[in-house]
LOBA-127742 format. One record per residue (C-alpha): residue number from 0; chain; x, y, z. Coordinates in steps of 0.2 Angstrom, whole numbers, plus 5000, padded with zeros to 4 digits. Layout:
REM residues N
NUM A X Y Z
...
END
This chain:
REM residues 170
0 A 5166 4918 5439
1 A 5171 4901 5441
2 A 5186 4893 5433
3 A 5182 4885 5417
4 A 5191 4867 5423
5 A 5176 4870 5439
6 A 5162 4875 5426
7 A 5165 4860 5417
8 A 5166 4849 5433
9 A 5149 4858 5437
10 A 5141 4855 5420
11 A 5146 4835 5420
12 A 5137 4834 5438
13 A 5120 4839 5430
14 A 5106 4830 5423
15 A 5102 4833 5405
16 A 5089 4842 5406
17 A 5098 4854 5419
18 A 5112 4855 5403
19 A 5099 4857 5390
20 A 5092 4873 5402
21 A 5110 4879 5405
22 A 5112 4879 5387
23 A 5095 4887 5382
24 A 5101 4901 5395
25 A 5118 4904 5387
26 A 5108 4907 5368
27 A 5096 4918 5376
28 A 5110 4928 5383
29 A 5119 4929 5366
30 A 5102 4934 5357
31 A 5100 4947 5370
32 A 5117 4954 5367
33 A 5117 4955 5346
34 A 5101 4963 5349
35 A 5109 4974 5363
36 A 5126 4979 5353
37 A 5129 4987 5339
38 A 5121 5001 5330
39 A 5110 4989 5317
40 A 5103 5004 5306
41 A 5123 5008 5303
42 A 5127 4990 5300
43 A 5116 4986 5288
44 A 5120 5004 5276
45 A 5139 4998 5279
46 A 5135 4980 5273
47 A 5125 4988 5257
48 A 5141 4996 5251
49 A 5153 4983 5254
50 A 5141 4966 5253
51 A 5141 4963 5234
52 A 5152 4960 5221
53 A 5152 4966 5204
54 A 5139 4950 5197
55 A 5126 4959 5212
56 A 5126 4944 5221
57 A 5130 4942 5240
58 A 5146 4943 5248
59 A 5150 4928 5259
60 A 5145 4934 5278
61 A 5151 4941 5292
62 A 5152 4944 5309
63 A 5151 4961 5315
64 A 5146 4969 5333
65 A 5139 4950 5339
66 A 5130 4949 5322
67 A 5132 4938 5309
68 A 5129 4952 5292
69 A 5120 4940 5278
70 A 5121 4946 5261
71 A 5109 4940 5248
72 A 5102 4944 5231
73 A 5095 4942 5214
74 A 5100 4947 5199
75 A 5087 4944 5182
76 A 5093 4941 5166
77 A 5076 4941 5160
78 A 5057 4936 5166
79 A 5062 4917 5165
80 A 5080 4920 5170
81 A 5092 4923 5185
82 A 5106 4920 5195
83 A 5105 4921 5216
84 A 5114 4918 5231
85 A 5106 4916 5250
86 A 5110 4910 5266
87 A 5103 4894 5274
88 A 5102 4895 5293
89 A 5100 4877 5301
90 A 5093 4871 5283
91 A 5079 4884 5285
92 A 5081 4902 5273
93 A 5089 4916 5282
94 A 5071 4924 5281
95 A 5061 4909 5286
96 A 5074 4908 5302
97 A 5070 4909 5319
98 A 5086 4918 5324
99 A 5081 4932 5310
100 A 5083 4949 5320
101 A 5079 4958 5304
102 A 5084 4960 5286
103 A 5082 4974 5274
104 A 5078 4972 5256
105 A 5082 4984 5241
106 A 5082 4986 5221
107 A 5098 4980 5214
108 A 5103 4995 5206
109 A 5108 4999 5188
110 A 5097 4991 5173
111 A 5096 4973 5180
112 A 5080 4970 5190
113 A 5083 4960 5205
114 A 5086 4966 5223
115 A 5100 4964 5238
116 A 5096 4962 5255
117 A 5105 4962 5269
118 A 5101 4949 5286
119 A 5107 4952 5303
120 A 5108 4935 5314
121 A 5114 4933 5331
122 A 5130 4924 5333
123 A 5127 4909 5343
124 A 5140 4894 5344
125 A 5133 4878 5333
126 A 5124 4888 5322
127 A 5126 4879 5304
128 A 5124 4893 5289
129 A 5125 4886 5270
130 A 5130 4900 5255
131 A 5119 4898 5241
132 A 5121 4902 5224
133 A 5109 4897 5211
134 A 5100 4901 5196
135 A 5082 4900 5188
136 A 5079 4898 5170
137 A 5065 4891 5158
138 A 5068 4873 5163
139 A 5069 4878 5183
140 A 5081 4881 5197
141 A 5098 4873 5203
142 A 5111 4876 5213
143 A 5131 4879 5208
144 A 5139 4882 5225
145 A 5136 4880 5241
146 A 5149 4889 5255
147 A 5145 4880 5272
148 A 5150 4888 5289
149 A 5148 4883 5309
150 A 5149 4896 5321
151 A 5162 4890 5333
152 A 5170 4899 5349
153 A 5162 4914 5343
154 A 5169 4915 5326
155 A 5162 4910 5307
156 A 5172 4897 5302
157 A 5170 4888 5285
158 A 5168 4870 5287
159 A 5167 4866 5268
160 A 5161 4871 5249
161 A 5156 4859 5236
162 A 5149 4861 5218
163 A 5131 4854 5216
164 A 5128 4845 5199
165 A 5114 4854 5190
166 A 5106 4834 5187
167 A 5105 4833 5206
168 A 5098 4848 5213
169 A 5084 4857 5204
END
């Protein structure tokens, strides 16, 4: 393995398309590994216990075993009401997301309808995840909160959180 002051002396001697292949190698290798590691079966049974607060929502994620654990959910307050939290991968939903390895998805339990799920990602550096939470009512849907996080040097780090004004987001 090369020294990191030689990698980096290597890397600024290639063209840019030999960086973006280099690059492209590096997230397929950290794809491979998340799917690799880990026990995800355990993961995802651990994370339904301990991913949700007592308002049923989502938890902020995680990272466990190369894994980013995503919790999400829905809690109804009735047919034209409810409250939510999800997670946005690259401005794309946690399920629509290329980088999905797999989610699971149950009833919420108690009298409530709604339902928790819980997503596994790999962890990949650059990879921009935006916390959720929202509600539904007659009039339509908005967002409250939003939690945003990077993946950097292999750790979630929260890069900021803002309050979204019902007027500007439905």
């Amino acid at each position: 393995m090369p020294k990191p002051a030689d990698l980096i002396d290597s890397l600024r001697h290639m063209s840019s398309d030999e960086l973006h292949g280099v690059a492209e190698a590096v997230r397929q290798v950290q794809i491979e590994r998340a799917l690799d590691r880990g026990d995800h079966d355990t993961i995802i049974e651990q994370a339904f216990e301990v991913g949700f607060g007592p308002d049923g929502l989502g938890a902020q994620p995680w990272i466990h075993a190369d894994v980013i654990v995503c919790p999400g959910g829905l809690v109804s307050k009735s047919r034209s009401s409810h409250r939510c939290r999800f997670v946005s991968v690259d401005d794309v939903w946690v399920w629509d997301s290329g980088l999905l390895m797999r989610e699971d998805k149950r009833p919420s339990p108690g009298v409530k309808e709604g339902f928790r799920a819980i997503a596994l990602l790999p962890v990949i550096d650059g990879t921009a995840l935006d916390v959720v939470t929202g509600r539904a009512r007659s009039t339509g849907h908005s967002v409250d909160h939003v939690v945003s996080y990077e993946v950097r040097g292999g750790e979630l780090v929260e890069v900021g959180q803002r309050n979204v004004a019902t007027r500007n987001m439905r």
